[in-house]
N, C-alpha and C positions, 0 to 999 in steps of 0.2 A: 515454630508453629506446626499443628499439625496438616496436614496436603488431604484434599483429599481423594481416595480409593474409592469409594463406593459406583457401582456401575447402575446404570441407568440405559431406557428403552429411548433413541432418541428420534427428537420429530422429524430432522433431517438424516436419512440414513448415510452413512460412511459413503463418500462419493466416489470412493476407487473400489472399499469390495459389494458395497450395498446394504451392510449389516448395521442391523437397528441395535445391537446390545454391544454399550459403549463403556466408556469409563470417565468420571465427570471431575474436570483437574481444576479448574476455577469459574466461577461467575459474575460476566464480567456486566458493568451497568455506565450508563453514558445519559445527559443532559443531551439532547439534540437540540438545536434550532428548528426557529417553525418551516413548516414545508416541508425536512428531513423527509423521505418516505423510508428510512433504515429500519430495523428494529433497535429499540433503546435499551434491549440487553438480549444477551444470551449465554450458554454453558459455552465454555471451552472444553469439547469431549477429547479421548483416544481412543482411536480403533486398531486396536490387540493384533488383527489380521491383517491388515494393513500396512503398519506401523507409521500411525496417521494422525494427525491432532488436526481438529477444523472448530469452525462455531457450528454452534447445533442452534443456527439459525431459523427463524419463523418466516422468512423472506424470501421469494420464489424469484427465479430468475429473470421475469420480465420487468423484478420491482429492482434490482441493483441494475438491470440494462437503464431505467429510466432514470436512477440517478445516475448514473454514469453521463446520463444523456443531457442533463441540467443542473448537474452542481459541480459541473469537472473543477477539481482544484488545479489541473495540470496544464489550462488555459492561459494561465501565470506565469509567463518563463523566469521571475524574479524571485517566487517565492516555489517551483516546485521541479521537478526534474523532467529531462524526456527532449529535450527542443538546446541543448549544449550550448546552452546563455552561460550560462559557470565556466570557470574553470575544472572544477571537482566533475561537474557533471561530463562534461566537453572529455575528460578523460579517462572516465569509465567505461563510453560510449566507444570510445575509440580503442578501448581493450576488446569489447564486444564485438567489433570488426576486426580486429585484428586475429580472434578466435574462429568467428565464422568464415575470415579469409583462408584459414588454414585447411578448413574443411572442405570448403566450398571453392578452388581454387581457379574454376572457369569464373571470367566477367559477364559472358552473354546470360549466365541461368535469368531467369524470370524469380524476382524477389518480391514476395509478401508481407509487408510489417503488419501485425494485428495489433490496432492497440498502440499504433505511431505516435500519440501524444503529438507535441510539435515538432515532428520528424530526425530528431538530431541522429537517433542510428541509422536513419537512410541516409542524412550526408553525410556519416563517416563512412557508410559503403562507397558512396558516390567516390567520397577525397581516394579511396582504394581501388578505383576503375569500374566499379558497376554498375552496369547503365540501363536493366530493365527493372527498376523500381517502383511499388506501388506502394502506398499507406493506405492502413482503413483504422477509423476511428467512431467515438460516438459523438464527441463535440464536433461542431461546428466551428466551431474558433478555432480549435488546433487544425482540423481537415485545410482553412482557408489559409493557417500559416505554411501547411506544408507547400502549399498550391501557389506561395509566393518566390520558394527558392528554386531556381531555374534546374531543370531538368527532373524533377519530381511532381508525380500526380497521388492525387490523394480524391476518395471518397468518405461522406458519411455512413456510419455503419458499425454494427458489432458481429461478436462471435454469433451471435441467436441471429444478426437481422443482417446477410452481408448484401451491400447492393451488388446488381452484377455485375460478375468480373470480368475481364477481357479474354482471359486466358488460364489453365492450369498452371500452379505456377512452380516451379523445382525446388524453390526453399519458401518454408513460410517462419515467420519470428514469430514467437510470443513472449515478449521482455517484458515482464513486471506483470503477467495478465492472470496468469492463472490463479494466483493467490486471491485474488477479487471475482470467480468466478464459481456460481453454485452450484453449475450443473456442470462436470469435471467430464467428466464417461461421455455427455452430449458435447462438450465442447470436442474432445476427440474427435467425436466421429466426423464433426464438423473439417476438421483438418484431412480429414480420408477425401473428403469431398472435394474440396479445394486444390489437392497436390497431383500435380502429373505422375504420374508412374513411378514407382518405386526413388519418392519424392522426400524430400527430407526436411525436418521442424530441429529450430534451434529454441529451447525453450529454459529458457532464465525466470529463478525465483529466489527471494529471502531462505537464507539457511536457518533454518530453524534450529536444526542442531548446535547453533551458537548464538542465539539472543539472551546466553546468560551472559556473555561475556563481554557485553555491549549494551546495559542497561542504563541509557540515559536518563527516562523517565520511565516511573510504574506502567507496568504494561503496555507500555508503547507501541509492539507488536500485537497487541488482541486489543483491535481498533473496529473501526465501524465496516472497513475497507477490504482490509486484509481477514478473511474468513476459511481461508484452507493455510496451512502450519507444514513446509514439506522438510525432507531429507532428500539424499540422493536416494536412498533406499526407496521412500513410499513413490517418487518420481519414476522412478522405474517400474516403482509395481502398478503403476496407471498406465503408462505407455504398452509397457509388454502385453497388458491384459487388452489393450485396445488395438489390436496388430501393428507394433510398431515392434522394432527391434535395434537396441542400443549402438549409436556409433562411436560416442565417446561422452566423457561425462570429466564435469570439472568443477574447481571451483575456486571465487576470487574473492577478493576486497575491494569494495569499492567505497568511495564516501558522496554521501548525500549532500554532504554541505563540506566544507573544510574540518569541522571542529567533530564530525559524525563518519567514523569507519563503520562500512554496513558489510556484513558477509554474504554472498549469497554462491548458489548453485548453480550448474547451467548443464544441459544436456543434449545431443546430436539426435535424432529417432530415427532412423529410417520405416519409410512402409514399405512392409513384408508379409507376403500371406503367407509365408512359414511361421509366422509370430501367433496366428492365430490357434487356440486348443485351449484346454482348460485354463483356469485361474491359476496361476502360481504365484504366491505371495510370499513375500519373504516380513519376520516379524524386526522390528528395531527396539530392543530394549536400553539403549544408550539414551538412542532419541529420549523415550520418554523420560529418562533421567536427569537429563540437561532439562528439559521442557518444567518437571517439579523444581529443580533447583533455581528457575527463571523466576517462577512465580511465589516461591519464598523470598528472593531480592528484592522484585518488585513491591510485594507485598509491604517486607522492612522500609524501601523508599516513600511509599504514600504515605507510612507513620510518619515518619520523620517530616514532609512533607505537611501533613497536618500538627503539628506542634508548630509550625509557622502564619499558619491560618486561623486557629482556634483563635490567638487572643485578638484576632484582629475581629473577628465577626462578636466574638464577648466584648468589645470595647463599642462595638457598633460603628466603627471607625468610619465617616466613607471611603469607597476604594471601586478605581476603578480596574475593572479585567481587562491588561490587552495580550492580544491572542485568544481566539476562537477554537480552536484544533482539538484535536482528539485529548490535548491534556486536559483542556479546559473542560469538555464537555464530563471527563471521567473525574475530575475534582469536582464537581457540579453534583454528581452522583453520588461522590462516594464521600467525598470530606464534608466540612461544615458550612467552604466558604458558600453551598446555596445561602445560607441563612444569615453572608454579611451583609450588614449596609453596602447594597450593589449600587452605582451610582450608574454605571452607563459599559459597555462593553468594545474593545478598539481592535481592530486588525487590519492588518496592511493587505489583503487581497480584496481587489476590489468584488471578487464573487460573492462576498459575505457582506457587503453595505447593502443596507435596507431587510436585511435579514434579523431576529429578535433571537433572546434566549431570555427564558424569565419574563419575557415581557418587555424588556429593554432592547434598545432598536440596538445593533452593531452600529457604529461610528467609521469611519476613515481617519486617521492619527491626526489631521489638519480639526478635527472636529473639539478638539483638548486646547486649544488657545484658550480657553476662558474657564480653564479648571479653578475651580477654589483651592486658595492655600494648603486649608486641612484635607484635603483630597489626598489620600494615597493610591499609588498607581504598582496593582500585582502583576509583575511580566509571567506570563505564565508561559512561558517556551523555556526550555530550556536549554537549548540550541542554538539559539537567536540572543539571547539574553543582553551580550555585551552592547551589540547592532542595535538593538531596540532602547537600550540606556542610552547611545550617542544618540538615537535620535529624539530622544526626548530632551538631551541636557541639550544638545546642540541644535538641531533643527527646532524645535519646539518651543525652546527656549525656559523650558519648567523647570523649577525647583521642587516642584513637589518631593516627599518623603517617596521614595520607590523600594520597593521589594521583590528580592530575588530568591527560586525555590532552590536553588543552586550553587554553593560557593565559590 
């Protein structure tokens, strides 16, 4: 396939050097549910200076704080990470402490989690002796699960809206946050504010430099969520430009789920007013190589992907969607199944019951006891796949015909 080059002026400028003339590597388009306040597409640019890929997003920062604020998927400790319900997850979490203990080697510091989800890396500080912990979040759900495990306080709140805090605090976290954040340079300075004196951020993201080598589903990482794309490189080149200076830098494997190894980065900062002076940027030309080669994979997968779809929506089969999520919404857009006989749409988080796509209400899986025979049912995770067949043969008790995008 050809990729492409061509460079373009973009509406969101580059969020670590500020520069509006980009490079445009795919376009990516999404089916949303009603209510979504997301955009339903955008450019995946690079910024050359930088060495930087993000969405060139039409959605301003107070519009992903408010879904952050009423569509959290991560309220769900069954279906999503952050709150160490898993195994998988329970032990990523605990590599992550295990990291920041190395760093951080006093117990009394004053800890900040941004972005706690359902606090699972503050009780693996806790289980490592650290005993002045806070959480801030934008759900309410997760705030009150933190506020259930003894010795942990938790507030409502984000990076843009933090409620007051009690105290400057010596480390603050940001695990999994900054990839879902628009305004990168203001979230910085946000952390200038927050940290006592030559205070230090532990900040973990998806390695972007390797989602080719872990392509489960088409584009699975250029999602509605995930809108900044880093390296260690462009990670550095946002801290250093914002007075921070590198204390150590790393990076691991972790998996999402059992059947999903996720790579990502992770970095030490300390504040330094030696850090502040010109812009120095360093460029990544690798990055962007891996980055085209991701989306030639991808690309090849959603074919393939669609020769499993086409005859079912030319047969006018009916069929129902279960699973909601980022695959579904981007087959929705981009294959033919809009155009199958949609009979009704299913997924296991209760966030999405009473929510539509097409018009068709989401369902809760108890809602398919009274499926018709000729009903075929499309798993569209492909993740979940096997989980979601037992519970159709088994809990359900269907014979319906099922199909899987996956073999």
């Amino acid at each position: 396939m050809t990729l492409n080059t061509r460079t373009k002026s973009a509406q969101r400028p580059c969020p670590i050097s500020r520069e509006r003339e980009v490079m445009l590597l795919h376009h990516q388009r999404f089916l949303l549910p009603n209510g979504n306040p997301l955009p339903a597409e955008y450019d995946v640019v690079w910024s050359p200076r930088a060495g930087f890929a993000y969405a060139d997003t039409t959605a301003d920062q107070a519009t992903y704080d408010r879904y952050y604020a009423d569509f959290s998927k991560y309220e769900d400790n069954t279906t999503s990470t952050g709150g160490a319900e898993t195994g998988s997850d329970a032990a990523r979490l605990a590599d992550a402490a295990g990291d920041i203990a190395r760093i951080i080697p006093d117990r009394e510091v004053g800890i900040l989690d941004m972005g706690c989800a359902n606090g699972g890396l503050l009780m693996a500080l806790q289980r490592l002796g650290y005993r002045s912990l806070m959480g801030v979040d934008p759900s309410r759900a997760c705030v009150n699960a933190v506020r259930s495990k003894p010795g942990l306080c938790a507030e409502v709140g984000g990076l843009f809206d933090l409620p007051a805090l009690p105290q400057a605090f010596d480390f603050i976290i940001l695990s999994h946050v900054l990839e879902h954040v628009c305004d990168l340079r203001g979230a910085v300075q946000v952390l200038h504010a927050s940290l006592a004196d030559k205070g230090i951020v532990y900040c973990e993201v998806p390695d972007a430099t390797r989602y080719r080598e872990f392509v489960f589903a088409p584009f699975q990482d250029f999602n509605t969520e995930h809108i900044n794309h880093f390296s260690q490189i462009s990670l550095e080149n946002l801290f250093r430009n914002q007075g921070f200076q590198t204390v150590s830098m790393g990076a691991r494997m972790i998996r999402t789920s059992p059947q999903c190894p996720y790579p990502v980065i992770f970095g030490f900062f300390r504040e330094s007013s030696a850090a502040q002076g010109p812009a120095i940027m360093q460029g990544d030309d690798h990055f962007l190589r891996s980055l085209q080669d991701y989306i030639a994979q991808s690309s090849a997968k959603l074919a393939r992907i669609e020769v499993l779809i086409e005859p079912i929506t030319q047969a006018r089969t009916p069929l129902v969607v279960w699973g909601t999520g980022q695959l579904t919404m981007k087959l929705l857009a981009e294959t033919s199944l809009r155009r199958a006989n949609l009979v009704a749409f299913v997924d296991g988080n209760p966030i999405n019951f009473g929510k539509s796509l097409l018009g068709r209400a989401i369902r809760a899986p108890h809602g398919l006891h009274a499926l018709k025979s000729d009903t075929v049912i499309l798993i569209a995770s492909l993740l979940h796949q096997e989980a979601i067949t037992r519970k159709i043969r088994g809990e359900l008790g269907l014979t319906n015909k099922i199909i899987v995008l996956n073999d």
